[in-house]
N, C-alpha and C positions, 0 to 999 in steps of 0.2 A: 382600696387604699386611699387614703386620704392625704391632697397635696396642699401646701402652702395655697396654692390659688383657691382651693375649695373650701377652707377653715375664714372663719373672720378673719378681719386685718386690723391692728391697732397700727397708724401713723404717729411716730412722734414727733417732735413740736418739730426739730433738724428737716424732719422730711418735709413736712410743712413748710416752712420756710425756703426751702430751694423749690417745692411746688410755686408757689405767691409768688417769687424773685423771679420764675422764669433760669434761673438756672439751669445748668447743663445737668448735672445729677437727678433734675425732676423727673426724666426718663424713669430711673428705676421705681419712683413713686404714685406716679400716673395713675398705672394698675391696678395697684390697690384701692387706690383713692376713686377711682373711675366703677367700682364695685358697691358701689353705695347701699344695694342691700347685704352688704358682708364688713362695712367699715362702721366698727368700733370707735368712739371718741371720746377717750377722759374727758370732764372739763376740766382739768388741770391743762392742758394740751392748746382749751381757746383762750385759756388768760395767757400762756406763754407765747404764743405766737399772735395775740392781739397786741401784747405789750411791745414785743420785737418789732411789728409792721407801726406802732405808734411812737416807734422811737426814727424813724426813717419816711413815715409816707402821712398823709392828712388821716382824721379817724374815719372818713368814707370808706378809704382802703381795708382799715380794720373790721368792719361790721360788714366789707364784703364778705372777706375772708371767713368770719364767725357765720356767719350766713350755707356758705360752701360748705364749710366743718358740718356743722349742723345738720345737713342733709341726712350723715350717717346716724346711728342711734348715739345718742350723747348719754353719758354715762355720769353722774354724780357722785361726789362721795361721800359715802353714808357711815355709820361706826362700825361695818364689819368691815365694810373696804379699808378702811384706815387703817382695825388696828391689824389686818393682813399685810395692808403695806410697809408698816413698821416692823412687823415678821419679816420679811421680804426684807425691806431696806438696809437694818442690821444684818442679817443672813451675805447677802450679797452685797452690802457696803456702797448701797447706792444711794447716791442725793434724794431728798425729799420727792421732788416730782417724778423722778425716777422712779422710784420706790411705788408711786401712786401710779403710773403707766402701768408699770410690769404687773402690779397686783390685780390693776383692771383686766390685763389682757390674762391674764392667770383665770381670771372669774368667767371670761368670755370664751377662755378656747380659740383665743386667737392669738395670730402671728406677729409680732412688732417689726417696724418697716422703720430703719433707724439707720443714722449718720452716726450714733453716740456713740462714744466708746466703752460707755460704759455697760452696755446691753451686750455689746459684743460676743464674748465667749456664755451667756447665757442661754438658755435653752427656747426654742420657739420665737426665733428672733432672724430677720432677714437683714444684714449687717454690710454697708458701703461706705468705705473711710471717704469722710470728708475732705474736697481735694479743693483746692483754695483758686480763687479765678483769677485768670490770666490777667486779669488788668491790676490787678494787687489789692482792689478794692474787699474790702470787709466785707464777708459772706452774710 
């Protein structure tokens, strides 16, 4: 039988983010992230989370980060991803890079490792609500 830990891992951008920040939620992202020959990476996934760390850190911080990502097999989007993700995206009423996550890890056979809510009750998707940090600072 085949368990979350043994299938690819698709990280999205949320999880990413509390990884990079050092945050107390990167515990549950670690794992997957730390699998690097099983971690899946949209690039939809390094613009979103390069733009997030260049809106808060110098762009060294970013091209570390893109660097990290990169390790795992980086995934492009080509015109069957797309117009799958636009299947997907209307289907389950998800935003655009959403839409382009889920279709990737759809194509991959892998597991999404998500803060989103919007992944949530979706299928093949490992789901931890975002819990806002103690000092009231913006996640």
């Amino acid at each position: 039988m085949t368990t979350a830990s043994d299938r690819p891992s698709v990280v999205d951008s949320s999880a990413w983010l509390e990884y990079f920040f050092g945050n107390p939620a990167a515990t549950h992202f670690r794992p997957p992230i730390d699998k690097v020959e099983r971690l899946v990476v949209p690039s939809i996934v390094i613009v979103e989370v390069c733009r997030r760390i260049l809106q808060r850190r110098p762009v060294s911080d970013a091209l570390l980060a893109a660097e990290r990502m990169s390790r795992g097999r980086v995934v492009e989007l080509d015109a069957e991803l797309a117009v799958r993700a636009a299947q997907l995206g209307i289907e389950h009423r998800l935003p655009l890079a959403d839409s382009i996550i889920f279709a990737t890890a759809e194509r991959h056979g892998a597991v999404i490792w998500t803060q989103d809510a919007d992944f949530q009750h979706l299928p093949n998707v490992r789901y931890f609500p975002k819990v806002a940090p103690a000092t009231g600072a913006p996640p």
